[in-house]
C-alpha positions as CSV (number, residue, x, y, z in Angstrom):
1,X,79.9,108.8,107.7
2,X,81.8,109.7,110.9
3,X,80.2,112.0,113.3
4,X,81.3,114.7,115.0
5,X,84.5,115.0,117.2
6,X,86.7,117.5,118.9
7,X,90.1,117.0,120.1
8,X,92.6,119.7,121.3
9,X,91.5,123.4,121.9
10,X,89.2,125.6,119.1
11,X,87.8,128.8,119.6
12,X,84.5,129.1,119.9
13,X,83.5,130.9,116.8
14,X,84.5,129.4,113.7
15,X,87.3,132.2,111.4
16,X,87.3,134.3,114.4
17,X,90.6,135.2,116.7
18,X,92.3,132.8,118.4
19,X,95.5,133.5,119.9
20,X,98.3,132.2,121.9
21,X,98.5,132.5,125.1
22,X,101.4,135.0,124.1
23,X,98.9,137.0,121.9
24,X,99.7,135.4,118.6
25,X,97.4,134.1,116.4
26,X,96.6,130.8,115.4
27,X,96.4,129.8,111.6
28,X,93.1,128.1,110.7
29,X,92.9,125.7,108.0
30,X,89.9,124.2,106.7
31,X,90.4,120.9,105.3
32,X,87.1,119.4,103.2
33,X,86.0,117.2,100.2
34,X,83.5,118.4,97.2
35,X,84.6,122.0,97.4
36,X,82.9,123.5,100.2
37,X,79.7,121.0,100.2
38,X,81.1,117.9,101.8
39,X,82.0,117.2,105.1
40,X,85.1,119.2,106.7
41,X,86.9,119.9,109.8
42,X,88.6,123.1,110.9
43,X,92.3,122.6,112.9
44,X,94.2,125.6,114.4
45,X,98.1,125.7,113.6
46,X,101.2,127.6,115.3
47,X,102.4,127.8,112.0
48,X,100.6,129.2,108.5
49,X,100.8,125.5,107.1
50,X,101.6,127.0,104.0
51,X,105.0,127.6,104.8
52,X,107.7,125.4,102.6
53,X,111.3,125.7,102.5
54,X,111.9,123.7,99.4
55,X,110.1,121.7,96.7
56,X,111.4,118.8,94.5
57,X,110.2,116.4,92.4
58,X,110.8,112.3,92.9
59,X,110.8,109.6,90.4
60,X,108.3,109.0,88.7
61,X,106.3,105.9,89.9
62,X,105.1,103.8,87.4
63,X,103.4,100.2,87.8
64,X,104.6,97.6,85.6
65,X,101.7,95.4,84.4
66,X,101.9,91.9,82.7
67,X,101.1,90.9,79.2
68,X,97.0,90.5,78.7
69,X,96.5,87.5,78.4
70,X,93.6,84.4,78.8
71,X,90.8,85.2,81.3
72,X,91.1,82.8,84.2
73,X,90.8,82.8,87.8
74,X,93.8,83.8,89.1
75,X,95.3,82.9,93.2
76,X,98.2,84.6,94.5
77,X,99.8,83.7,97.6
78,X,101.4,86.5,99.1
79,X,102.0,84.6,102.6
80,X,105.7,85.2,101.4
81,X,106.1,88.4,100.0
82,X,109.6,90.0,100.8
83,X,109.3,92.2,104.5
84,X,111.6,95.4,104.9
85,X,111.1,99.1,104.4
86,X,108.4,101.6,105.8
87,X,104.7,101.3,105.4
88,X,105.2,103.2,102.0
89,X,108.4,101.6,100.5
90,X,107.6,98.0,101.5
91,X,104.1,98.1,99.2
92,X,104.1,95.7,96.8
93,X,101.2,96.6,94.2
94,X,99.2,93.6,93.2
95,X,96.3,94.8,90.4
96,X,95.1,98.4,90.0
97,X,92.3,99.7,87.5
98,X,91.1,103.9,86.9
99,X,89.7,103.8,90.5
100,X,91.7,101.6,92.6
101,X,95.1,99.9,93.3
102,X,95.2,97.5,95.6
103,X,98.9,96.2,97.5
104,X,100.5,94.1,100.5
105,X,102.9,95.6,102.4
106,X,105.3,93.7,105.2
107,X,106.9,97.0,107.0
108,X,109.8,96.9,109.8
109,X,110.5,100.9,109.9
110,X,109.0,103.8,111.3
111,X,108.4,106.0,108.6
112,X,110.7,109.3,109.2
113,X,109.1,111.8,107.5
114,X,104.7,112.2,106.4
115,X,102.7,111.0,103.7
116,X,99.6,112.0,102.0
117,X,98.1,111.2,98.9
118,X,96.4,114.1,96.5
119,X,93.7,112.2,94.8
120,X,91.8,109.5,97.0
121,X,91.6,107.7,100.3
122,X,93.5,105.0,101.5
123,X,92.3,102.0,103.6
124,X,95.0,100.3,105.3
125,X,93.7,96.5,107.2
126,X,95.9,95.8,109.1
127,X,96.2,91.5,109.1
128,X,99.3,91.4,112.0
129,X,100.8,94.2,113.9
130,X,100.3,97.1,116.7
131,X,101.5,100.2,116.2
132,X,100.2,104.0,115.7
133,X,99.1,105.8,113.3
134,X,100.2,110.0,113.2
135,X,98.9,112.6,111.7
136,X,98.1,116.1,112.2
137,X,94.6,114.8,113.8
138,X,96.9,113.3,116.5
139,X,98.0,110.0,117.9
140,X,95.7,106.7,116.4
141,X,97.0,103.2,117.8
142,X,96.1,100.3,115.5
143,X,96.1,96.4,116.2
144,X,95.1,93.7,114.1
145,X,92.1,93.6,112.5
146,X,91.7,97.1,112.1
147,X,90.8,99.6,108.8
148,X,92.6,102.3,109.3
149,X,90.5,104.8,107.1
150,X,92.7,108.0,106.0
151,X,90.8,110.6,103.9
152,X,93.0,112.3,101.0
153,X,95.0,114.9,102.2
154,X,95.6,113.8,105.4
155,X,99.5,114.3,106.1
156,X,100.0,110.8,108.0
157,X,102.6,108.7,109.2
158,X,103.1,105.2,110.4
159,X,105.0,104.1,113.5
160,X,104.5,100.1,113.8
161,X,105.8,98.6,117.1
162,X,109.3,97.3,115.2
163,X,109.4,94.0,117.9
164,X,105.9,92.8,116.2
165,X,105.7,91.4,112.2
166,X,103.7,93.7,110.4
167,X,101.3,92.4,107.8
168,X,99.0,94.7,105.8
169,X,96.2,95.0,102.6
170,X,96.6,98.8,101.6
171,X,93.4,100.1,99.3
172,X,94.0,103.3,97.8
173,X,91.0,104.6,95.7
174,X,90.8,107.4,93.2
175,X,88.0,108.8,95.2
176,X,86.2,109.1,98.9
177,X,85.5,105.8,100.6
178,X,82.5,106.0,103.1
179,X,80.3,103.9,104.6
180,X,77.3,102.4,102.4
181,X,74.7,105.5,101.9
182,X,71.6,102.7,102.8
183,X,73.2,102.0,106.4
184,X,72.7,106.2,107.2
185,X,69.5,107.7,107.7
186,X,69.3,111.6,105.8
187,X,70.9,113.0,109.0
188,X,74.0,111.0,108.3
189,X,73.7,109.1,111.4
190,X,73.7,105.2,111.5
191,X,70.6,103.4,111.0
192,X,69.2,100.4,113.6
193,X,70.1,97.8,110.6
194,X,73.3,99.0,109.8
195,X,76.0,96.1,110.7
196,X,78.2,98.5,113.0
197,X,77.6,101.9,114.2
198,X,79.9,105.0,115.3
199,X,80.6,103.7,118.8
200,X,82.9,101.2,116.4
201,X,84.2,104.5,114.7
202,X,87.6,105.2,116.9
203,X,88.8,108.8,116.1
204,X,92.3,109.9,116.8
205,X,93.1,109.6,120.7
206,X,95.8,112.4,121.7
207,X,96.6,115.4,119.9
208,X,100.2,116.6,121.1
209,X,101.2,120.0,119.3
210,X,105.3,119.9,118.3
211,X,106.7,123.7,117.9
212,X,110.3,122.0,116.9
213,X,112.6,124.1,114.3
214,X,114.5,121.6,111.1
215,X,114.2,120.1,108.4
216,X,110.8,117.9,108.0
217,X,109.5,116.0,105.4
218,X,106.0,115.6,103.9
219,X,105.7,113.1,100.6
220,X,102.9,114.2,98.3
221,X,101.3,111.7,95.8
222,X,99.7,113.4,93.3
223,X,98.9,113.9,89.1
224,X,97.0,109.7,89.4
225,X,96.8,108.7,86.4
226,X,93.7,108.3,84.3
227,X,95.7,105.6,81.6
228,X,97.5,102.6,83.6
229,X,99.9,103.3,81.6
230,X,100.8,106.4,82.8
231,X,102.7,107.1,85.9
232,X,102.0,108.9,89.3
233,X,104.7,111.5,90.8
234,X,106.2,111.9,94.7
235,X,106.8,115.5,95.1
236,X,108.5,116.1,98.3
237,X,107.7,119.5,100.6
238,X,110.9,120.2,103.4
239,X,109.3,122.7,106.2
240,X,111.3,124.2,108.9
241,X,108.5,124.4,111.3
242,X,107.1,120.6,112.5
243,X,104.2,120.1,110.6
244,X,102.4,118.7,113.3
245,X,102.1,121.9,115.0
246,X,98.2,121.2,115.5
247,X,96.6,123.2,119.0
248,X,92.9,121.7,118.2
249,X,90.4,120.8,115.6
250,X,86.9,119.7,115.4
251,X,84.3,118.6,112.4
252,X,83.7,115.4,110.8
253,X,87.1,114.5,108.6
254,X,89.3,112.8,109.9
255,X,91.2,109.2,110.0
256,X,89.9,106.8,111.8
257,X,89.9,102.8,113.0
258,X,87.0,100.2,112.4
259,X,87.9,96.6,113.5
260,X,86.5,94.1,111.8
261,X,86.0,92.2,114.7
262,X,83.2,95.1,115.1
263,X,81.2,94.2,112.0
264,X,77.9,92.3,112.9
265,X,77.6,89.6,109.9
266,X,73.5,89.2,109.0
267,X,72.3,85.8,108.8
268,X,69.0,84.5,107.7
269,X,67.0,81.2,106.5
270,X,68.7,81.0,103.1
271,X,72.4,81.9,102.1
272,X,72.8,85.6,101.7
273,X,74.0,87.0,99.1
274,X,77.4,88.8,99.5
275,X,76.0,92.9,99.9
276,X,74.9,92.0,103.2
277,X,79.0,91.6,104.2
278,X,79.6,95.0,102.7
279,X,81.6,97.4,104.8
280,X,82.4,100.4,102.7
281,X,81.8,102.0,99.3
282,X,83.9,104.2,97.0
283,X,83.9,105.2,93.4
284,X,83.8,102.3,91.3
285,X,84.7,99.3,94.4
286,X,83.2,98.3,97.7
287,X,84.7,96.6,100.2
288,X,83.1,93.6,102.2
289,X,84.3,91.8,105.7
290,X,83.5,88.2,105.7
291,X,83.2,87.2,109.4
292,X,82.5,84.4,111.6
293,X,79.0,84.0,111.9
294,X,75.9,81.5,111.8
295,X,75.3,79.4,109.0
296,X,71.7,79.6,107.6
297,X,68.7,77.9,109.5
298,X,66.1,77.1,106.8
299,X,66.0,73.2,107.0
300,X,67.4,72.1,103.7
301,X,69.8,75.6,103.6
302,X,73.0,74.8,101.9
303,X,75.2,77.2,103.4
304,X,78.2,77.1,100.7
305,X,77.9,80.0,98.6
306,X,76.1,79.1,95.5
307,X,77.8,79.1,91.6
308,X,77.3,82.9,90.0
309,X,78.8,84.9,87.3
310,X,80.3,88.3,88.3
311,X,78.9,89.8,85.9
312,X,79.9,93.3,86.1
313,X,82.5,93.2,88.6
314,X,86.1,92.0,89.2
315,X,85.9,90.0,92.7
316,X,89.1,90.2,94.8
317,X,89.1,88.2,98.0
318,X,91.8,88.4,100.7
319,X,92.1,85.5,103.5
320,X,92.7,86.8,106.9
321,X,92.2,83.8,109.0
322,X,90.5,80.5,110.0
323,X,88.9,77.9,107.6
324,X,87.1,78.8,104.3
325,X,84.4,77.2,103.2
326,X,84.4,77.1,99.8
327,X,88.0,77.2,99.0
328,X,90.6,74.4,99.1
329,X,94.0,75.2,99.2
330,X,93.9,78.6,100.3
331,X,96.6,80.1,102.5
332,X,96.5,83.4,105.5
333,X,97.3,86.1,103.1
334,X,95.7,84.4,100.0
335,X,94.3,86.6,97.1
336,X,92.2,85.1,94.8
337,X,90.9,87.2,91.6
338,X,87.4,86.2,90.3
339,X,87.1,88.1,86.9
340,X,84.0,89.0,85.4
341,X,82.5,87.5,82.2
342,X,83.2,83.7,83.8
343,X,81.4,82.0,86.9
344,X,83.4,80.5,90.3
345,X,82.0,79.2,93.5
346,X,82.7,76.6,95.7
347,X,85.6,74.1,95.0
348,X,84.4,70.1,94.5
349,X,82.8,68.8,97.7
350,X,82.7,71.8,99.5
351,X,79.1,72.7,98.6
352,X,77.7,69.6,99.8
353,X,79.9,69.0,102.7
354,X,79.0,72.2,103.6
355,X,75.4,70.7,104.3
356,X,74.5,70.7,108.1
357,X,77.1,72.9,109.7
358,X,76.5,75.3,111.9
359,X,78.5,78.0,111.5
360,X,82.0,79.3,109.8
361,X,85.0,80.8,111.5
362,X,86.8,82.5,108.1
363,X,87.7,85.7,108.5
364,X,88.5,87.4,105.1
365,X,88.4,90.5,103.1
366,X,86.2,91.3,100.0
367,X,87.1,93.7,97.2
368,X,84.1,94.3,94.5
369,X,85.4,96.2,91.6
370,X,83.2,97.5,89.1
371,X,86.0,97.9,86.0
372,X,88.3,95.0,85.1
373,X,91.4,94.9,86.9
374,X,95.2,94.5,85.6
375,X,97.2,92.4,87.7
376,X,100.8,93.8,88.2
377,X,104.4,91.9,87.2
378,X,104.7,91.4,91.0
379,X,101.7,89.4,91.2
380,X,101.9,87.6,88.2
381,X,105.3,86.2,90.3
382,X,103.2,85.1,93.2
383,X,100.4,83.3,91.2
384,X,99.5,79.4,91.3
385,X,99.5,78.7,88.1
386,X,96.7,75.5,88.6
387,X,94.2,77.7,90.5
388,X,92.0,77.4,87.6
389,X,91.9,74.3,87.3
390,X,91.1,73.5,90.3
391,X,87.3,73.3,90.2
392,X,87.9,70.0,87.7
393,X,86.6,66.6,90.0
C-alpha cells in the first residue's frame, strides 16, 4: 500500500478551477483501480490527455510455448541471454500462466516513445544497471536491486544509463500487485512486524512539465489473453502535444522503487518457512526476496531448507547474487522451476553441510505461482537438460 504523496502543483479543492497562470485551465484526470473504490491519484494536464492524432494497430504478440511434456524440475541459465533493444523489445519471455508472465530482459536503448500496459502491473527488478525511470508521475532513478513497481496504466518509459550493462527480471501480472494485506494495519499503514515500511517506498523524485508540439508515441498493451494460446495486441496512440505535460498530482497511485536491500529477512530458532521472505502479493502469485540474513539459533537447527512438495503452487526462483545454500551448480541469473505435484530441496550434502553455519549471503528472487506454468520455446533453449537429475548421490 503506498501512502500518500504530492509532487508538482494541485489546487486545493479536488474538480475545482485551476488555471494557468495565463487563465487557462488545467485538465484533471483521475487515474484509479476497482472503479472508483480503490486507491487513486488525481494529476493536472496542459493538455485534455485525451487528445490523439492517430491510432493503429501492431502485430499481434503471441508467445510461442513448447510441447507438454514430462513433469520435471526444470533450470535455465539465462546468464547469456542475447543483450540489445529497449527495455520492451529486449524481453525475452520465459513461462507465463492466466495471471502472470514472467521475462529477462538485457536492454542498451533508451526507449523513444512510452509504454503502458492495459490489464495489470508490472514489476521490473532490476539485477545490474542505473538509470531512470519516466512517466507522467515524473522522474524515478533506479539502481540495482531495486523493484520498480508500475501500476497498470501508467504511461512509462525507461532511460538506462547506456555506459552500464543492464540486466533485468520483468513480472507482469494480470492484476494489482501490492504489498501482503497481513503486513498493513485497516488504515493501510505498515504494521511494526512488517519486514520494510514506507520510508523504503521511494515515490517519483522530479516532476518536469514538457509543453513541446510533434509527433509522440505511447504503446498500449491491451485485449491479455485469457487462453495461452491466444495473443495480446500493441496498439500505438501518436499525440501532438507531449504527453508528459503533467503541472502536479497527488493521491496514493503511483510507481515506485523498493530495494531489496531494504527488506528485513525474519529469523528464528528453527528454519522458517518461505512466507516469512514474501515481499508482494498479486492475483494468483507472490513474490518473495531471499536475503542475507542469520541462520537459525535453536541448538540442533539445520538451517538448509527442508524437503517439501509444492503442492499447490509452481515455485520459480531467480539467483541474484552470492552463494546458495541448497543449490549446486547454480549461476547469477539462474532460474530454476519447481513444479507442483513433485517434492525438491536441497541438493546432496548441502543439508548437512549446512549444519553449524552461521549465516547465508544469497541474494535471490522468489516467484510462488498458484496455477501451473508453461515454459516458453525461448526457455526451453536455455534449460540444463540434467537439472533433474541432479538430486541422485
Amino acid at each position: 500500500m503506498t501512502y500518500y504523496y504530492q509532487l508538482g502543483t494541485v489546487p486545493h479543492k479536488r474538480h475545482t478551477q485551476f488555471r494557468d497562470p495565463n487563465g487557462s485551465l488545467y485538465h484533471e484526470e483521475l487515474m484509479g483501480i476497482h472503479g472508483f473504490a480503490g486507491i487513486q491519484s488525481l494529476l493536472y494536464h496542459l493538455h485534455p490527455p485525451t487528445q490523439v492524432d492517430k491510432i493503429f494497430l501492431e502485430q499481434p504478440i503471441a508467445l510461442e510455448f513448447e510441447e507438454v511434456g514430462a513433469l520435471r524440475h526444470r533450470h535455465l541459465r539465462t546468464g547469456n541471454v542475447s543483450s540489445g533493444g529497449d527495455a520492451i523489445a529486449a524481453r525475452i519471455p520465459l513461462m507465463a500462466n492466466r495471471d502472470v508472465c514472467i521475462s529477462v530482459a538485457q536492454p542498451t536503448e533508451p526507449m523513444l516513445y512510452w509504454y503502458r500496459f492495459a490489464h495489470g502491473d508490472e514489476v521490473i527488478f532490476i539485477h545490474e544497471g542505473s538509470g531512470v525511470l519516466e512517466s507522467q508521475y515524473g522522474r524515478l532513478p533506479y539502481r540495482p536491486g531495486d523493484y520498480l513497481v508500475i501500476p497498470t496504466g501508467v504511461m512509462w518509459q525507461l532511460l538506462p544509463d547506456t555506459n552500464i550493462a543492464q540486466r533485468m527480471l520483468v513480472i507482469e501480472a494480470q492484476g494489482h500487485i501490492e504489498p501482503p494485506a497481513r503486513y498493513l494495519n485497516r488504515y493501510g499503514q505498515f504494521l511494526e512486524h512488517a519486514p520494510y515500511g514506507e520510508r523504503d517506498l521511494r515515490p517519483p523524485e522530479t516532476l518536469i512539465p514538457h509543453d513541446e508540439i510533434g509527433e509522440f508515441e505511447v504503446r498500449i498493451k491491451a485485449h491479455a489473453p485469457s487462453e495461452l494460446s491466444k495473443a495480446s495486441r500493441i496498439t500505438t496512440y501518436l499525440y501532438h502535444h507531449h504527453p508528459l505535460d503533467v503541472v502536479g498530482w497527488d493521491g496514493y497511485l503511483y510507481p515506485y522503487a523498493f530495494n531489496i536491500a531494504d527488506f528485513e529477512p525474519v529469523t528464528g530458532r528453527i528454519h522458517q518457512p518461505p512466507p516469512v521472505h514474501q515481499t508482494f502479493e498479486a492475483p494468483g502469485f507472490v513474490i518473495c526476496s531471499f536475503v542475507p540474513r542469520l541462520f537459525d539459533y535453536h541448538p540442533l537447527a539445520i538451517p538448509a531448507p527442508y524437503n517439501h512438495s509444492n503442492v499447490d503452487s509452481d515455485e520459480v526462483l531467480y539467483y541474484v547474487e552470492g552463494n546458495f545454500m541448497s543449490r549446486k551448480g547454480i549461476e547469477r541469473s539462474s532460474i530454476t522451476v519447481h513444479p507442483n505435484g513433485i517434492p525438491h530441496g536441497p541438493h546432496p550434502g548441502m543439508y548437512e553441510g549446512s549444519i553449524g553455519k552461521e549465516r547465508t549471503d544469497e541474494l535471490a528472487v522468489m516467484i510462488d505461482t498458484f496455477r501451473p506454468l508453461t515454459l516458453t520455446r525461448q526457455a526451453v533453449e536455455l534449460e540444463d537438460a540434467q537439472y533433474s537429475y541432479s538430486w541422485v548421490a
